[in-house]
C-alpha positions in Angstrom: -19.7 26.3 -27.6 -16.9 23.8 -28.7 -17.7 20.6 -28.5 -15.8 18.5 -25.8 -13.4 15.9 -27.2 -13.2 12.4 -24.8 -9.3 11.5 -24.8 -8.7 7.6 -24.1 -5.5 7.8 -22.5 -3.6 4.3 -21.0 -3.0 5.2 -17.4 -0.4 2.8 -16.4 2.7 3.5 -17.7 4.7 4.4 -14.8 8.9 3.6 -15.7 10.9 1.0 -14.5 15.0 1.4 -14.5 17.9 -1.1 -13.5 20.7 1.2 -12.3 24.3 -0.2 -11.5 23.1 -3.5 -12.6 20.0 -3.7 -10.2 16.6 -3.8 -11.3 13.2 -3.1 -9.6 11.1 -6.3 -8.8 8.0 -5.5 -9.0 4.6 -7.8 -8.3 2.4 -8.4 -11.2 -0.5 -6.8 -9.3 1.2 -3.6 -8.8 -0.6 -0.4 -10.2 1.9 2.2 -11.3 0.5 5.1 -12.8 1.8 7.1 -15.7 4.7 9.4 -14.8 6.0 7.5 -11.7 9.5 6.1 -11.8 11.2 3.3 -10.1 14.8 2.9 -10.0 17.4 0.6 -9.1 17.4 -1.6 -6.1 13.9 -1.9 -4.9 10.9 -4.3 -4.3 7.2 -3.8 -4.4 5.1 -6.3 -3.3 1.4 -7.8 -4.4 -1.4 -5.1 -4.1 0.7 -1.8 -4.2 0.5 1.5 -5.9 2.8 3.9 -6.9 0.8 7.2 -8.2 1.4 9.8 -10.3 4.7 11.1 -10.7 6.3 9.4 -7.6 9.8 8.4 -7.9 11.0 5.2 -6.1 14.4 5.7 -5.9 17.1 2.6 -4.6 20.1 3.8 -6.3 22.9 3.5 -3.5 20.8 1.5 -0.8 17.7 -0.7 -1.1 13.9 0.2 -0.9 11.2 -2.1 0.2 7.6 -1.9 0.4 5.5 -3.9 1.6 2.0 -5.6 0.5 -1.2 -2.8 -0.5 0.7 0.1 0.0 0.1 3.4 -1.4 2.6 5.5 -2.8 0.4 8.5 -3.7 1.1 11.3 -6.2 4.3 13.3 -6.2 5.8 11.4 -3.2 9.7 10.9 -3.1 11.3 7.5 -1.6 15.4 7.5 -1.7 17.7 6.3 0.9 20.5 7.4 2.1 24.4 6.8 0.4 24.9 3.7 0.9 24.3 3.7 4.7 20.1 3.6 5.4 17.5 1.7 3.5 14.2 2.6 3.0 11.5 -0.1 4.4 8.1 0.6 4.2 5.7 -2.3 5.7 2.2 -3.4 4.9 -0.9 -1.1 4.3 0.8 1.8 4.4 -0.5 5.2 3.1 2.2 7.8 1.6 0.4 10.8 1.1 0.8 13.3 -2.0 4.2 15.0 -2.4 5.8 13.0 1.1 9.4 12.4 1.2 11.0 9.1 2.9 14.8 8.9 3.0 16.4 6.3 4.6 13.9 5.1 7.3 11.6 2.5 7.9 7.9 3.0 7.9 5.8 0.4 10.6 2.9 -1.6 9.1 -0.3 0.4 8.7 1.1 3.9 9.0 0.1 6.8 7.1 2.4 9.5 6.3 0.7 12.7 5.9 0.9 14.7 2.8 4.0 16.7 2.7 5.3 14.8 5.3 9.4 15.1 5.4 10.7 10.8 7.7 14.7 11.5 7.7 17.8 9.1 7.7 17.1 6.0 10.6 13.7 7.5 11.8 11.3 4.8 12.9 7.7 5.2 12.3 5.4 3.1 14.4 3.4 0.4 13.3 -0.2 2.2 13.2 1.0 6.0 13.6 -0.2 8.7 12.0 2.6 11.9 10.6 0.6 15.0 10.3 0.7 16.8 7.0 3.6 18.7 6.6 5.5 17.4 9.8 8.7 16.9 9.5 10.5 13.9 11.2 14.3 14.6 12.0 16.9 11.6 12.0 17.3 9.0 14.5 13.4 9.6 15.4 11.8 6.6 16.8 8.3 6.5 17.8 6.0 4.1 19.5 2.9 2.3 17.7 -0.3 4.5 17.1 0.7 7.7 18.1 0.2 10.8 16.4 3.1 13.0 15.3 3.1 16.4 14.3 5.3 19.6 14.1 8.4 21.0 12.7 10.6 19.3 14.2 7.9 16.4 14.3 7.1 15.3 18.2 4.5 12.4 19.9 1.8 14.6 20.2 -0.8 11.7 22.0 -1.8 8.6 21.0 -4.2 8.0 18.6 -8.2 8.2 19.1 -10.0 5.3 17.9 -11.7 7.5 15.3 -7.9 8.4 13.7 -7.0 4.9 14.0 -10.0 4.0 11.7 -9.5 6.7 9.6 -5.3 5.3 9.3 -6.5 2.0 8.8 -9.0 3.2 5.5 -5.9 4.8 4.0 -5.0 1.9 2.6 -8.3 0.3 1.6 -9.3 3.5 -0.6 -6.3 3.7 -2.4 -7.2 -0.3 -3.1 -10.5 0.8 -4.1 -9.1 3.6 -6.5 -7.1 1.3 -8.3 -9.9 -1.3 -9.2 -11.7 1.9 -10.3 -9.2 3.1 -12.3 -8.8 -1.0 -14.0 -12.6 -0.1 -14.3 -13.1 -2.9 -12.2 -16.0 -1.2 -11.0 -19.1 0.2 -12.3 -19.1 3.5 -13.1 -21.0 5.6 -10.9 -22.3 9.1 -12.0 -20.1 12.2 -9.8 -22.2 15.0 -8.4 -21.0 18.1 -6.4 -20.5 16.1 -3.3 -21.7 17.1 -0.1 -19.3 20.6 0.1 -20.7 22.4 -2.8 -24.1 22.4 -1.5 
């Protein structure tokens, strides 16, 4: 048996670009991991993350995004040319491998992973997109709805157990940073409850 070798690696070393004289401003606080990239015309405020290889993307319109929101691995934020913005607000969870072009995202939503928001949609302040859904342009929804489908559609509202579960989106992903600044004791992993 070889002997297992511990590699030390520097996690945060996500990319920053100016394009067309623009450059990302980005709060002190933010944790962006290795392999993401943020370009051009875009701010991120206090508390957010940007995870691996997401790209941040405000080359021919402006991105936003508010305080302690996630940006989680592989997602894609770009607007459209010159015409739409991309705003995301406070708390907001952008799962794994999501796309958001040109639409604005309410406070405390979470975008499911895979998720497709398209030119001038509206998210909801609150709402939950499905994994995988895809939300076509012009879309506007209400607060705390869910919204699932391809094309995406208001499926209900939300139960209280979904809005919970919404609302923790954002307060892991604050967690997972302090643990990755090993800002919190290490803790020994097991199988976790599925394996057994």
């Amino acid at each position: 048996m070889q002997d297992i070798i511990a590699v030390e690696s520097e996690v945060e070393t996500g990319k920053l670009y100016a394009f067309d004289g623009k450059s990302p401003v980005v709060h002190s606080s933010v944790f962006l991991a290795a392999g993401a990239r943020v370009i051009g015309d875009v701010e991120i405020a206090e508390g957010c993350s940007v995870w691996f290889n997401a790209v941040v993307r405000g080359d021919v319109e402006r991105v936003r995004i508010g305080r302690y929101t996630n940006i989680q691995d592989n997602a894609v934020i770009h607007v459209t040319h010159f015409a739409n913005p991309t705003e995301i607000g406070e708390r907001v969870t952008v799962g794994h491998a999501a796309v958001l072009h040109g639409c604005t995202i309410k406070d405390g939503a979470l975008i499911g992973m895979n998720a497709v928001v398209l030119d001038r949609a509206v998210i909801g302040a609150g709402s939950l997109v499905a994994a995988g859904a895809m939300v076509r342009p012009g879309t506007k929804t209400p607060e705390g709805v869910l919204i699932a489908g391809v094309p995406a559609k208001i499926v209900r509202e939300l139960t209280d157990d979904e809005r919970k579960m919404v609302a923790e989106g954002a307060e892991n992903y604050m967690l997972y940073v302090k643990h990755y600044r090993s800002e919190l004791p290490q803790r020994p992993w097991d199988l976790g409850t599925f394996a057994t």
